[in-house]
N, C-alpha and C positions, 0 to 999 in steps of 0.2 A: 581469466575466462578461457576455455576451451577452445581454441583455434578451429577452425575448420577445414576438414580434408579436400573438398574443394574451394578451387581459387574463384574470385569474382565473373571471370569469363567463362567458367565451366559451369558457373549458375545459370548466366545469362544462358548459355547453348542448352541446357536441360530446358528453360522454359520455353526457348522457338523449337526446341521440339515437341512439344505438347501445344504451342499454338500451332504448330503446320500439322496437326491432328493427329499423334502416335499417343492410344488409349494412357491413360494417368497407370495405371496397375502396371501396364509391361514399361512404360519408363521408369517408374521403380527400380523392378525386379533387375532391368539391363544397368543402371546406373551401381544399385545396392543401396539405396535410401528409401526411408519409409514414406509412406502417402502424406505423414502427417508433416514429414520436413518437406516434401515439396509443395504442400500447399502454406505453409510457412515463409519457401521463400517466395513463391507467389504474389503472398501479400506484401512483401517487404521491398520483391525485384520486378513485380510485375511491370512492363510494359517500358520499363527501363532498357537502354544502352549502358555499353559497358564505362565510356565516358562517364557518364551521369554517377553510375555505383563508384566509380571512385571518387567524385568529386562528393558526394554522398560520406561515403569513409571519412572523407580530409574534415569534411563539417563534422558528422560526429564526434574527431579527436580534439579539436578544436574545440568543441561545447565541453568535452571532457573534462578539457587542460583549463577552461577559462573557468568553467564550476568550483575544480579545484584551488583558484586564487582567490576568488570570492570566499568561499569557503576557510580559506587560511587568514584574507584580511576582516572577517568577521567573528567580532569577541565571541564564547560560545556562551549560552544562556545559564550555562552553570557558573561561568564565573561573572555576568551581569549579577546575578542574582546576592555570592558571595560580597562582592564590591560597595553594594550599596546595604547601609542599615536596613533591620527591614524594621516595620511601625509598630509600636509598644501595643502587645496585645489586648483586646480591651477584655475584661472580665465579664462574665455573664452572669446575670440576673438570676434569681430565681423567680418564677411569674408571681404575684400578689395571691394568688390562690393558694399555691403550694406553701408561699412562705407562714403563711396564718392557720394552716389545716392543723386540726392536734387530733391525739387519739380520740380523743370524743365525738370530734367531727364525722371521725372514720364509723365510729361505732352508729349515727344515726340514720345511715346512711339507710334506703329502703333495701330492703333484699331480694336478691335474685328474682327467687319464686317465693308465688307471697304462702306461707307458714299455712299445714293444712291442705295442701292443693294435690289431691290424689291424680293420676292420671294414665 
């Protein structure tokens, strides 16, 4: 993943300054980030200290690292799948209709449009 040019504390200081009211567009343009990363990190640092965002980071590595063990100590579905037999497939029927129908059948059948019908 893409690392970020700014550090944890220079996020927090971009957002007390837009809560101590300097307009969203010129914090931008002074920083050099788009409207759409700051309101990104917004939603991600809002109302945060800088304590908190790091103890924040340590948890997400943490969910990272432990996903990845779980992960490792679970068989994967493909070879559940390989490991066990799987069950003698059952044959299919053909329906009582179909198996009895002969050419004759087909032949009495009424037609479309009935013979003669101008329209």
């Amino acid at each position: 993943m893409k690392t970020s040019r700014f550090t944890d504390s220079q996020i927090i200081a971009v957002l007390k300054e837009a809560e101590a009211g300097t307009p969203v567009p010129a914090l931008c343009r002074t920083h050099g980030i788009r409207s759409a990363t700051f309101y990104k990190w917004r939603a991600k640092f809002g109302g945060m200290e800088v304590p908190m965002v790091a103890r924040m980071k340590e948890l997400e590595e943490e969910n990272r690292r432990l996903k990845k063990i779980y992960a490792a100590a679970q068989p994967s579905t493909r070879f559940r799948r390989t490991a066990r037999p799987s069950p003698m497939p059952v044959p299919r029927l053909r329906s009582a209709r179909r198996a009895t129908a002969t050419r004759a059948d087909a032949s009495m059948r009424m037609p479309r449009w009935p013979t003669g019908w101008c329209g």
